[in-house]
C-alpha positions, 0 to 999 in steps of 0.5 A: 549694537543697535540704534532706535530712531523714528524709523525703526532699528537700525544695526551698526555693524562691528567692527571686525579684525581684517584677516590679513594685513600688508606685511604679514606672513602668509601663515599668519592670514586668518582663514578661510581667505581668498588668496591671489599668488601674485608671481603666478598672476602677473605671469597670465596677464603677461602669457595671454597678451603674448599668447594673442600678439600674432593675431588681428584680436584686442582682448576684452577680459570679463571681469566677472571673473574678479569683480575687482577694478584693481586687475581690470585697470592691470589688464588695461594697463598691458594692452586690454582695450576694456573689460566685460561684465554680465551685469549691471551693477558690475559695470558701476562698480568697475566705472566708479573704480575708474574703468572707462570701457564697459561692455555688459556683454548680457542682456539687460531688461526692466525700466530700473536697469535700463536707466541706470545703464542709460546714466553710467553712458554719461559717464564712461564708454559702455556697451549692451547686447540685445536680442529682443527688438523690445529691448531696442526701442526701451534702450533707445528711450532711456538714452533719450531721456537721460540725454535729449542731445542723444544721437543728435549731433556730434556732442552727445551720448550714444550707446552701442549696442551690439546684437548677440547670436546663439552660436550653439550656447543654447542660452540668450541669442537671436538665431544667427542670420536674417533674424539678426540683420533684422534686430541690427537694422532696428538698432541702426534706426535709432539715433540714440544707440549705434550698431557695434557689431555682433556678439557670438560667445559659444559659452558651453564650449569652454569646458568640453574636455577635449581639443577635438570637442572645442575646435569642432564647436567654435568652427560651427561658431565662427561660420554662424557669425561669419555668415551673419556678417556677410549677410549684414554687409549686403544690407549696407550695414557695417560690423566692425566687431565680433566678439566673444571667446573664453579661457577654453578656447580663445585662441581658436577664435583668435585663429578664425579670422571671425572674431576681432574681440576676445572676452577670456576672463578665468585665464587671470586665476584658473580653477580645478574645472579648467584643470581637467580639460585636455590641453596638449595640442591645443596651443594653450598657455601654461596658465598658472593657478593663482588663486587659492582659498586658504582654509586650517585643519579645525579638526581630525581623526588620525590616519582618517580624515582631517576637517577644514574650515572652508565649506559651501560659503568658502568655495563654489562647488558647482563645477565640482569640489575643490582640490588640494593645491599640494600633491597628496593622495589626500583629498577633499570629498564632502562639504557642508556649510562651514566645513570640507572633510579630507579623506587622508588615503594614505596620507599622513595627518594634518596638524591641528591648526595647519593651513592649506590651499585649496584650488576652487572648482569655479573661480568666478562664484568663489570670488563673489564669496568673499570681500577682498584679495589676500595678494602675497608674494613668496611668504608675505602679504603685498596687497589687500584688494577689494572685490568691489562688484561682490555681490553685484548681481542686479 
């Protein structure tokens, strides 16, 4: 349906059935649906703060994996002392959900974000990584203007910012060093903003397949930063954090004596990707997979191949294809917008209408692909939860 007003047209979305409701039967979920095992689930959380416990850490997790203010508040509620996102949008959506601590551990440029991030300062506890003396001084501005008192006295808003280093990423990151002590000297000139520490996430360690690969990465992590943090203790600058770590490696920042901040995200679903790296002699949890995209057989050719309705708008394919939950010599092995093809490989057919779980190759993208949380506990339903940040990439 269409409205004409003097603006012009105007569209009303439908109304549509919603694929699940609490108390449903799981075979009854409609597909393609985001599920969330909640057992599987509610064991991570608790194996990650059991996992840390012995360490002088405090995990931060990214809630760019979930983008869902429900799980970060479950996170906070078990120890988490806040939360990550990459983007700004993100850190509204989580705050609005009642979020108090946001690190957007990223970069932000341009007037528009700048503001915003000075605005939701005002609102809840927020942090900001740097890596440009530019970014500085236009943080320090929009924290002025959003609120004159800024810096200047105990009453008003300071934002702190941390300086984030490369440690090897090849991404965003001041060289480790000098060059940081610099950019942290800028940041303490300020009045608006307070100096917080340094960020140091070695993002392309996490998925390096085996053990060996990722110790030798996060060592050469943990000396940059360090390093850095000698050098800014002889400058007579504080740097009460260190932050950074993920799923792959978190307890080897944890073990360096480095870092005091851990920002694992993935650990809460897991995924086909974090699945094929080495485990055994890591120290690793058993983390479970608990996130699945539930998808029926729409079509088949017997002893062949069945088709699924899960394709590209279903279930990230960038970090590879997704996998059949169950074990079968079945596998998933071609995608398009709106299907995914199983070659059968021996095994027998799928009925048509069978529904079957598909574990993604990326958590993080699938999430962003779909509106809500399917929860279900044994073979119902539990919760809906709204991936409210969906979409948030501005």
């Amino acid at each position: 349906m269409i409205d004409l007003d003097g603006d012009g047209i105007r569209a009303r979305p439908a109304m549509r059935p919603p694929a699940a409701v609490v108390g449903m039967r799981l075979a009854e979920v409609d597909t393609p649906a985001l599920l969330i095992d909640l057992d599987a689930f509610e064991t991570n959380l608790r194996l990650m703060q059991q996992a840390i416990a012995g360490y002088n850490v405090q995990l931060r997790p990214h809630a760019k994996t979930h983008k869902c203010p429900t799980i970060a508040l479950a996170q906070i509620a078990l120890g988490a002392v806040g939360v990550c996102c990459q983007k700004v949008s993100e850190a509204e959506a989580l705050v609005d959900g009642g979020v108090g601590d946001v690190l957007i551990s990223n970069e932000v440029v341009g007037a528009a974000k700048v503001a915003r991030v000075a605005a939701l300062a005002q609102r809840a506890r927020i942090s900001i990584c740097v890596d440009d003396p530019e970014q500085v001084v236009v943080l320090a501005a929009a924290m002025a203007q959003a609120d004159p008192q800024s810096g200047l006295g105990d009453q008003a808003t300071t934002l702190d910012v941390l300086v984030e280093i490369d440690v090897g990423a090849k991404r965003c990151g001041v060289a480790p060093g000098e060059p940081a002590v610099r950019l942290a000297q800028l940041v303490s000139q300020q009045p608006q903003l307070r100096f917080a520490g340094l960020q140091a996430y070695q993002g392309s360690a996490q998925h390096r397949r085996t053990v060996d690969e990722r110790r030798a990465a996060i060592a050469a992590a943990a000396e940059l930063a360090g390093h850095t943090r000698d050098l800014l203790q002889a400058a007579g600058i504080e740097c009460p954090k260190i932050t950074g770590g993920g799923t792959g490696t978190f307890l080897l920042e944890a073990d360096s004596g480095i870092y005091n901040e851990l920002q694992a995200g993935s650990y809460v679903f897991m995924d086909a990707d974090y699945a094929a790296n080495e485990w055994a002699g890591s120290g690793q949890p058993a983390f479970q997979q608990s996130l699945f995209v539930w998808t029926t057989v729409m079509s088949r050719t017997p002893g062949v191949r069945a088709v699924v309705d899960a394709g590209l708008k279903s279930s990230s394919v960038d970090s590879g294809l997704p996998t059949l939950a169950d074990e079968t010599p079945a596998k998933y092995v071609n995608v398009s917008d709106e299907h995914g093809v199983i070659a059968l490989n021996g095994a027998p057919d799928y009925a048509l209408g069978q529904k079957l779980k598909l574990i993604p190759g990326h958590c993080d993208p699938t999430v962003n692909m779909h509106d809500s949380f399917v929860c279900y506990r044994g073979d119902r339903v539990e919760a809906i939860w709204p991936i409210t940040a969906r979409g948030c990439a501005w």
